[in-house]
C-alpha positions in Angstrom: 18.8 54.2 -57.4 16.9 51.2 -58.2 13.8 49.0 -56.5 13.6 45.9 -55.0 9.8 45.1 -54.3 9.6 41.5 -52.8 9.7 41.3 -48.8 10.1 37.7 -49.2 14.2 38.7 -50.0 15.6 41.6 -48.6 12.8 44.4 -48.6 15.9 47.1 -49.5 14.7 49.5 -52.4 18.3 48.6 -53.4 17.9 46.6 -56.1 19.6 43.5 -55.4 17.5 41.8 -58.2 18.6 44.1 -61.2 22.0 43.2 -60.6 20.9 39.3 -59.8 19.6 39.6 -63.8 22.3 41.4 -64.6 25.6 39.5 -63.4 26.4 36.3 -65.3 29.5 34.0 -65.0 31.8 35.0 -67.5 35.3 34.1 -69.0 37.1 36.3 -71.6 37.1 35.6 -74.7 40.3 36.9 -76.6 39.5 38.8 -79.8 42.1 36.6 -81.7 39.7 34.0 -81.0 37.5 35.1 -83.2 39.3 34.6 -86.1 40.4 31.2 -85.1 36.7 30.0 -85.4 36.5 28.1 -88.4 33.6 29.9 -91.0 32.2 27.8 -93.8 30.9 30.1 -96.6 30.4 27.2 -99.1 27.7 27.2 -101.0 25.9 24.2 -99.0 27.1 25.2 -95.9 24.4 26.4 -93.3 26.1 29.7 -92.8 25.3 30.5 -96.7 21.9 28.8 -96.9 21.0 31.8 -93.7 23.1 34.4 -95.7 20.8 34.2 -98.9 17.5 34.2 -96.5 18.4 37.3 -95.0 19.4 38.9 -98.5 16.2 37.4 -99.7 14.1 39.0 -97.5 15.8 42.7 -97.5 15.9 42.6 -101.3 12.8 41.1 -102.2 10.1 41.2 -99.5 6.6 43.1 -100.3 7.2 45.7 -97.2 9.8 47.6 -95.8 11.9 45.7 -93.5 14.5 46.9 -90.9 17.7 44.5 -91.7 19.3 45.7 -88.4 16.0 44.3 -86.2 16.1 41.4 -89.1 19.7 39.8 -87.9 19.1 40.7 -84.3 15.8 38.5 -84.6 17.8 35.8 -86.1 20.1 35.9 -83.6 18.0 36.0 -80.7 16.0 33.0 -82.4 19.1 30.4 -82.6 20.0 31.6 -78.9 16.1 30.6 -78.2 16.9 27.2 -78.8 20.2 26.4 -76.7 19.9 26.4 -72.6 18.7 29.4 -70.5 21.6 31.5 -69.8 22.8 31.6 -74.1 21.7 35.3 -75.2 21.9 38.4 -77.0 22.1 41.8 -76.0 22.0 45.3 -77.5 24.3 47.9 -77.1 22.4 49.9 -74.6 21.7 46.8 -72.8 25.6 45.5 -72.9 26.1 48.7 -71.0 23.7 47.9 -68.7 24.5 44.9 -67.7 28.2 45.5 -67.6 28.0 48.6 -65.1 27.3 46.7 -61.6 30.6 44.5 -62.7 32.9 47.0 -63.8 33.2 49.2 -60.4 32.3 52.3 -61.9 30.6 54.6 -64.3 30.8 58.5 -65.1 28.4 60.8 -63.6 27.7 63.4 -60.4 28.3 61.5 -57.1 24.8 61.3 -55.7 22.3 58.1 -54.3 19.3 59.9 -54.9 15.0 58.4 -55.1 12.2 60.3 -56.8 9.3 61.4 -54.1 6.5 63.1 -56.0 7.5 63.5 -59.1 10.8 65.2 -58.0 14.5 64.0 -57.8 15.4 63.5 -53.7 19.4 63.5 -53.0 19.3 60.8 -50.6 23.7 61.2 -49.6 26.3 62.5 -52.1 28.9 60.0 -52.5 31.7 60.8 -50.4 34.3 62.8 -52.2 32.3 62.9 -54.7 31.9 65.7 -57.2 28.6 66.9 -56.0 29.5 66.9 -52.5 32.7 68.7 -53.3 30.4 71.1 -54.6 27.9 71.5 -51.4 25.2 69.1 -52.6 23.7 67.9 -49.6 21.4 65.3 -48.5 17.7 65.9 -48.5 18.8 68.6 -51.9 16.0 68.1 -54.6 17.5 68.9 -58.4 14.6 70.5 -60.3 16.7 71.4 -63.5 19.8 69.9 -65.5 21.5 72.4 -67.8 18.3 74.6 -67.9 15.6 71.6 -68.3 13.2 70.9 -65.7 13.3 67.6 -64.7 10.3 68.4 -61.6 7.0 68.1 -61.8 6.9 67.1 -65.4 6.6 63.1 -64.7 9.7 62.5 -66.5 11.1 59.0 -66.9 14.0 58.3 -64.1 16.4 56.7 -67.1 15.6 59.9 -68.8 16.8 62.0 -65.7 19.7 59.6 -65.4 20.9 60.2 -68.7 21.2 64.0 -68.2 22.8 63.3 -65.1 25.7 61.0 -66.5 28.2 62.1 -69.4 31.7 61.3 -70.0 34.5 62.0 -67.3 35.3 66.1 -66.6 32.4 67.0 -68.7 30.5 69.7 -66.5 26.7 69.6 -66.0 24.4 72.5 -64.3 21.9 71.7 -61.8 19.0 73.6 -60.1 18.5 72.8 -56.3 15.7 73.2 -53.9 16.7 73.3 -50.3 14.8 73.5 -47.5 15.2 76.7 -45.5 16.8 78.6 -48.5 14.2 80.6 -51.1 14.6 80.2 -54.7 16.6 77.9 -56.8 19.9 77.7 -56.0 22.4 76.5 -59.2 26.1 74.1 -58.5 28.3 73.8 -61.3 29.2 70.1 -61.2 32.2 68.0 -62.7 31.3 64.5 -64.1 33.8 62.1 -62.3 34.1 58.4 -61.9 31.8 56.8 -59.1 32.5 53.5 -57.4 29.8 51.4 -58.0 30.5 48.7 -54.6 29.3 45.2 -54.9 30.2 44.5 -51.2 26.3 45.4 -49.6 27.5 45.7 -45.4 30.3 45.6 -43.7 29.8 45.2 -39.3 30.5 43.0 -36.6 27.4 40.9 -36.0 28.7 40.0 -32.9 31.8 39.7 -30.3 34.9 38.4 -32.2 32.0 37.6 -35.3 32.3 39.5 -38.7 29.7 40.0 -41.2 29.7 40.3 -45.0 27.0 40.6 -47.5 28.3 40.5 -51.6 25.7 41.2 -53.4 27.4 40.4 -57.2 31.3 39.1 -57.9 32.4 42.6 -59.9 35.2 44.0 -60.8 36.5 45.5 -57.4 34.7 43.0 -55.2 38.4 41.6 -53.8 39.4 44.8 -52.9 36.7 45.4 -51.4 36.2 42.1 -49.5 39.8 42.6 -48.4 39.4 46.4 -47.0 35.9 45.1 -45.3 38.0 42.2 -43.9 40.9 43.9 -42.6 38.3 47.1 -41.3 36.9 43.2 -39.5 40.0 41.9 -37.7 40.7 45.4 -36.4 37.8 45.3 -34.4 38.5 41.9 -33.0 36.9 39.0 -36.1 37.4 35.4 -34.9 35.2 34.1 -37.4 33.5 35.2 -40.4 29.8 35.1 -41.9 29.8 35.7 -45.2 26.2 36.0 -46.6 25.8 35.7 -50.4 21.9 35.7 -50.3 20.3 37.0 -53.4 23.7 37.7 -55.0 23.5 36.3 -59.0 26.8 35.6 -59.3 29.5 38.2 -61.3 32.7 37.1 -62.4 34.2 33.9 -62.1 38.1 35.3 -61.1 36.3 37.2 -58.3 34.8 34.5 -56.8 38.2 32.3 -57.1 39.5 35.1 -55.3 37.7 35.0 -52.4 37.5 31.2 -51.9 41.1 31.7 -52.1 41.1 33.4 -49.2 39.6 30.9 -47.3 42.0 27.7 -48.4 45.2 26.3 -47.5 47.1 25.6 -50.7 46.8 23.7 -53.8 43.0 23.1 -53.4 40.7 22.7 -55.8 38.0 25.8 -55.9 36.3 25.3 -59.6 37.0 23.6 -63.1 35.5 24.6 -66.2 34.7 21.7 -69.0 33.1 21.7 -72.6 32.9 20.5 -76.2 35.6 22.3 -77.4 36.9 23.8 -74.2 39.6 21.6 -71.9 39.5 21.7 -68.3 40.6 24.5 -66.5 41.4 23.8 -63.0 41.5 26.7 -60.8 42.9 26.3 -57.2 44.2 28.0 -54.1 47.5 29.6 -53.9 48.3 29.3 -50.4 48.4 33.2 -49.7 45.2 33.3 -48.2 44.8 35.3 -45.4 41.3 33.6 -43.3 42.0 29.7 -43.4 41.8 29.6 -39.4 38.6 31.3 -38.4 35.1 29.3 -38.6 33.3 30.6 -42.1 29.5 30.3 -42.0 28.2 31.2 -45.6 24.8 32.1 -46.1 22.5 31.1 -49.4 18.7 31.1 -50.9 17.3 30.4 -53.9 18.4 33.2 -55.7 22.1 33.0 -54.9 23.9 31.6 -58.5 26.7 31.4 -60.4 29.9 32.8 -58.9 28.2 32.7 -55.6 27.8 29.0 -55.8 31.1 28.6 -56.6 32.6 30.4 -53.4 29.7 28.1 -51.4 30.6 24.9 -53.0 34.1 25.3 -52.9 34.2 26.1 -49.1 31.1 22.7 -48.7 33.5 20.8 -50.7 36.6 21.4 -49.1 35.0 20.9 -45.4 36.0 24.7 -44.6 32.9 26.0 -43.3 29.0 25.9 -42.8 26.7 26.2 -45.6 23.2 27.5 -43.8 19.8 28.5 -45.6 18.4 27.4 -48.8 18.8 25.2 -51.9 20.7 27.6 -54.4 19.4 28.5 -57.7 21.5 25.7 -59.5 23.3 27.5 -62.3 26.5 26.0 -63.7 27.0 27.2 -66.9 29.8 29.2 -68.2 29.0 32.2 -70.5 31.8 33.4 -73.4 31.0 36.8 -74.3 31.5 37.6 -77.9 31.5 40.9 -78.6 30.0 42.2 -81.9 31.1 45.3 -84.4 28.3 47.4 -83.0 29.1 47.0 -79.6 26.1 44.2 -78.9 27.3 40.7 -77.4 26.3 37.1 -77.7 27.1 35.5 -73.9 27.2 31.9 -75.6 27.6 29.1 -72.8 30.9 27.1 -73.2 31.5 24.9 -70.5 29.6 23.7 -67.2 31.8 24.2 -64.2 32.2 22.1 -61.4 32.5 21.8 -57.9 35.7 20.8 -56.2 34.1 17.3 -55.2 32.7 17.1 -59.4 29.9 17.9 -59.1 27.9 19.9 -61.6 25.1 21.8 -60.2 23.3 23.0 -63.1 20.0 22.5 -62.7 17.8 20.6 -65.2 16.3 22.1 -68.3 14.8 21.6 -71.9 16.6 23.3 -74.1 14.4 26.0 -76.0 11.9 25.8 -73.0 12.9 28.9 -71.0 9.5 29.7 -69.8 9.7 26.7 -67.3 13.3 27.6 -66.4 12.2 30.9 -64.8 8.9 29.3 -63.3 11.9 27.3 -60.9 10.9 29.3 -58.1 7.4 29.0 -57.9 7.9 25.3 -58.9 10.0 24.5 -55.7 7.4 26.2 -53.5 4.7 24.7 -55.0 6.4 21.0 -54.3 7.9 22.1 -51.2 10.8 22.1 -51.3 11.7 26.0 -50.2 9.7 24.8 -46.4 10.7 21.4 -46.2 13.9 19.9 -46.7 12.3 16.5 -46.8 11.1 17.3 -50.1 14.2 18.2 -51.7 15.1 15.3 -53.6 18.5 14.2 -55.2 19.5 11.8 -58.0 21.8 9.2 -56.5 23.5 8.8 -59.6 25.1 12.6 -58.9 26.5 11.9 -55.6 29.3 12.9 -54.4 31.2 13.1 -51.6 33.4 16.1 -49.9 37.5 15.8 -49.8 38.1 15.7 -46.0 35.3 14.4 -44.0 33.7 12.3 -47.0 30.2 14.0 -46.5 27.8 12.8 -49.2 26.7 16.6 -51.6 24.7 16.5 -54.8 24.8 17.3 -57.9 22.3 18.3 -60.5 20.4 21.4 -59.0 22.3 23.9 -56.9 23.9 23.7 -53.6 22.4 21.9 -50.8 22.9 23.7 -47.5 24.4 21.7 -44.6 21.6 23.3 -42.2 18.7 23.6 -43.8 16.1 26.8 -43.4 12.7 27.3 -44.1 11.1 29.6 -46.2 8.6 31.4 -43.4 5.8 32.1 -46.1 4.3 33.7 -43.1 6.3 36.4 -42.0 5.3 38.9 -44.8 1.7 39.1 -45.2 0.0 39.8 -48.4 -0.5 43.2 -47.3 2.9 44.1 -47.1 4.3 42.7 -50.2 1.4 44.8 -51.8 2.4 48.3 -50.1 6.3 47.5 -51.2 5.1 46.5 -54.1 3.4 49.7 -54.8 6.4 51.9 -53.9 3.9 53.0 -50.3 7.1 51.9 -48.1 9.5 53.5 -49.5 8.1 56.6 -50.1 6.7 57.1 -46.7 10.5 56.2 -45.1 11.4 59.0 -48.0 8.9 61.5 -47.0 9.6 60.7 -43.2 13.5 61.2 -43.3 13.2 64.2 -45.4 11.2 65.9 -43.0 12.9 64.9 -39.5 16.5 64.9 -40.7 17.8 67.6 -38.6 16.6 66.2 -35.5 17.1 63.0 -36.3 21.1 63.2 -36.4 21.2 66.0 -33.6 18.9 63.0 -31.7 21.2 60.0 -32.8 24.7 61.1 -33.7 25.8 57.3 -34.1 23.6 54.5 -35.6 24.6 52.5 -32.0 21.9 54.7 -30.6 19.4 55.0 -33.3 19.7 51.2 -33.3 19.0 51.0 -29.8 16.5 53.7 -29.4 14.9 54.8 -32.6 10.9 53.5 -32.7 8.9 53.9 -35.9 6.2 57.0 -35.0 2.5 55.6 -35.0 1.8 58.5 -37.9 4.4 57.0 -40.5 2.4 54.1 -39.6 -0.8 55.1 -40.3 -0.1 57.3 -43.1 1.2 53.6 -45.5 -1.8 52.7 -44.3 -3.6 55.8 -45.4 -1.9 55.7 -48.7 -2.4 52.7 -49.4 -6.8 53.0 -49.4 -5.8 55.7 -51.8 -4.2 52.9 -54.4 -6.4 50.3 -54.1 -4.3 48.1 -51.4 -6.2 47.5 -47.7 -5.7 45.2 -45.3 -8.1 42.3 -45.5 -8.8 42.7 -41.7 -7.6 44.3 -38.4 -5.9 41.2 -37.6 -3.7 41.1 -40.9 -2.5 45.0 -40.6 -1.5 43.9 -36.6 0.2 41.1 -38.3 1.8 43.3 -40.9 3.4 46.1 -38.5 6.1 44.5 -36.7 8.1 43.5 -40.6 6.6 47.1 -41.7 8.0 48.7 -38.4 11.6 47.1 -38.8 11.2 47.7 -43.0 11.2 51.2 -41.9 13.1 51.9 -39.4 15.8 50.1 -42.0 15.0 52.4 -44.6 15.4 55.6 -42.3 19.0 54.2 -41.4 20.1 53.6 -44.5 19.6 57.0 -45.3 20.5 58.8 -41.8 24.1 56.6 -42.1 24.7 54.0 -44.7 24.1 50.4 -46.3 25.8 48.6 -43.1 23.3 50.1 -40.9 20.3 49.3 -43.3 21.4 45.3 -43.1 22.2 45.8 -38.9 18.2 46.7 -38.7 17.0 44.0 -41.4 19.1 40.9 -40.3 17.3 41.0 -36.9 14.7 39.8 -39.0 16.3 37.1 -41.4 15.4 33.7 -40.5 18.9 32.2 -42.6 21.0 35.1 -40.4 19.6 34.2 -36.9 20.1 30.6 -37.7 23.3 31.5 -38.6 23.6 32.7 -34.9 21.8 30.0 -33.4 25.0 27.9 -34.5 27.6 30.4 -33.6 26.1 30.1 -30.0 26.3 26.2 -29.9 29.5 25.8 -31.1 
């Protein structure tokens, strides 16, 4: 379980953002390909001038040096000097990075968060190995195989480590249940666990579907297509898809989807570069949504893949682009594996839009400092309040295939309706007490204690959703917690400002972990400018 801290996004403790850094736009690089790249070893060649450097400096230099940390600094340092998306990673961090794509990883089954100091199950996955087991919700695992892992402040990637291990490898764990004295111990066999890239899944209203991707992964069709159909059983019309936040994933996913949406033979994406040809993907007329109304949902932090199922569907005048200029990146990464299991993702090609354009955004090459200050740039110039001050190069203008509606290249996607960032709606206060870990802790402590009556109260989120209120204690006990760390409202008025995001923050929180992720977003769209908006023009239509 992971932490998202910035209200100004989603305000889930799911961490959209470590898998924002994590996905990349990808194409597979063949291994034979390799071996096709042509290697000068001559004894002016580049390649040999860096060879005798390295040997130079393990052989010769006055201290010890580590050649493994040598060549990885090397590396990083050519990577340092091409655009901002060319980089090295370890093998530990390959793995990393790779899980939220692949669909899956080895380990016990659970979605668990740590509240003071100790390991909270907040639901076993379902059919799951611990719940096949009886692990319940609200469990707290003190000990794996014999170590304590409460109370002893131990890292949460150390815990997770004990807790994963290859496929039908069996772990022991030590539980502490409410109601039941002692420690109770549930032998439990390591299996594969989904990992879903597809966030929430509901009808948002009558004959109106709703999807949130929140990366392009591995199983993210599949998904999408069981979320879809689960959608047209209950009556979908017409779809919105929201790809807020979501960093993008893998390229085939995201043709997949647009597919979806498109008669046949129309251009989606093409990929160009120095020594890569185009490569034109397009529509294959099987898709199974090119009648309803799509209204797809962005902000500054949707990239990548995601802007390739928005431009694709801007382009080819299927649907409604609504909320913010997207982050603007248009480079495709190779990844080329190494003997040790690190990788270089070494941009190959810019892709492009169906109507050409290329919406990378503009950078120095070398300069990535700047690069990630993109965000605070473009509220600074205001350009994430005002559309007015979103400027384009006339030079990239193009135009869209059916109606002939002038787009832009040369910095992200431009929305067709246009919504402000409301810098407003969290206060300072609040980002500080998410920021902190207050929040979600409190919801934690809250749910923990009140789960019982809470699903004897509301058997179905319909009537939590309806009738659930935030108790005025939870309330004041963030507030309380927060004195203790340092973090107080600057005034009476901005803590009554603060409590009506807080409330709904909450209330979120508590549903997520009463039901599931679909109810979580249910609770938190009522408070999403870009999803209302989204409304607002499902109603006019």
């Amino acid at each position: 379980m992971k932490h998202n801290t910035h209200p100004m996004k989603t305000l889930t403790d799911i961490s959209h953002m470590g898998r924002w850094l994590a996905s990349c736009l990808v194409l597979l690089l063949p291994l034979a390909a390799c071996a096709q790249m042509s290697i000068d070893f001559s004894p002016k060649s580049p390649l040999r001038k860096l060879q005798i450097a390295e040997m130079a400096v393990t052989n010769l230099y006055v201290d010890t040096v580590n050649e493994q940390t040598l060549v990885e600094d090397a590396i990083r340092g050519m990577l340092e000097k091409l655009d901002p998306h060319s980089s090295y990673s370890t093998p530990e961090e390959v793995k990393a990075m790779n899980e939220p794509l692949q669909g899956s990883f080895d380990g016990i089954g659970v979605q668990f968060n740590m509240v003071d100091d100790t390991l909270l199950v907040i639901q076993p996955i379902t059919g799951g190995p611990s719940e096949k087991v009886g692990i319940m919700a609200g469990d707290r695992i003190v000990l794996v195989n014999d170590t304590a892992i409460a109370g002893v402040k131990m890292k949460k990637e150390d815990i997770m480590k004990r807790l994963r291990g290859p496929r039908g490898t069996v772990v022991r764990l030590g539980i502490v249940r409410q109601g039941i004295s002692g420690v109770l111990t549930f032998k439990v066999k390591r299996d594969k666990i989904p990992v879903k890239s597809i966030d929430a899944v509901y009808m948002i209203r009558p004959g109106v579907g709703y999807i949130r991707i929140g990366n392009f992964g591995a199983t993210t069709y599949s998904e999408f297509m069981d979320g879809m159909e689960r959608l047209k059983e209950q009556g979908m019309t017409d779809l919105v898809l929201d790809l807020q936040d979501n960093g993008g994933g893998y390229l085939q996913a995201s043709v997949d989807i647009a597919n979806e949406f498109l008669p046949h033979n129309e251009l989606i994406v093409y990929t160009e570069g120095r020594s890569v040809h185009r490569m034109e993907y397009k529509s294959r007329g099987n898709g199974r949504f090119t009648q309803g109304k799509v209204y797809v949902l962005v902000n500054e932090f949707t990239a990548s893949a995601a802007e390739i199922v928005s431009g694709a569907i801007q382009d080819n005048d299927r649907g409604t682009i609504i909320g913010r200029r997207t982050f603007g990146k248009g480079l495709v990464q190779r990844p080329i594996e190494l003997p040790d299991g690190s990788m270089i993702r070494l941009t190959i090609a810019h892709y492009y839009t169906p109507s050409g354009r290329c919406i990378q955004k503009p950078y120095k090459k070398g300069d990535r400092e700047d690069y990630a200050k993109d965000f605070d740039n473009r509220l600074k110039h205001g350009e994430l309040t005002h559309a007015d001050s979103i400027h384009f190069n006339d030079s990239l203008k193009c135009y869209t295939l059916k109606l002939h509606r002038p787009v832009y290249g040369g910095g992200g996607i431009m929305p067709d309706v246009f919504v402000p960032l409301d810098t407003l709606q969290y206060t300072k206060l609040h980002r500080q007490l998410v920021a902190k870990g207050i929040v979600i802790n409190a919801s934690l402590r809250y749910i923990d204690s009140h789960r019982r009556k809470l699903l004897k109260t509301y058997p179905a989120f319909a009537a939590y959703d309806e009738q659930f209120e935030v108790p005025d204690e939870v309330m004041q006990n963030i507030l309380k917690e927060g004195e203790k760390q340092g973090v107080k409202p600057a005034d009476d008025d901005e803590w009554q400002r603060t409590l009506p995001s807080l409330r709904l923050q909450v209330k979120a929180l508590v549903a997520r972990d009463l039901f599931d992720m679909d109810a979580y977003f249910q609770v938190i769209n009522q408070n999403s400018d870009i999803v209302n908006k989204a409304l607002e023009c499902i109603d006019r239509r």
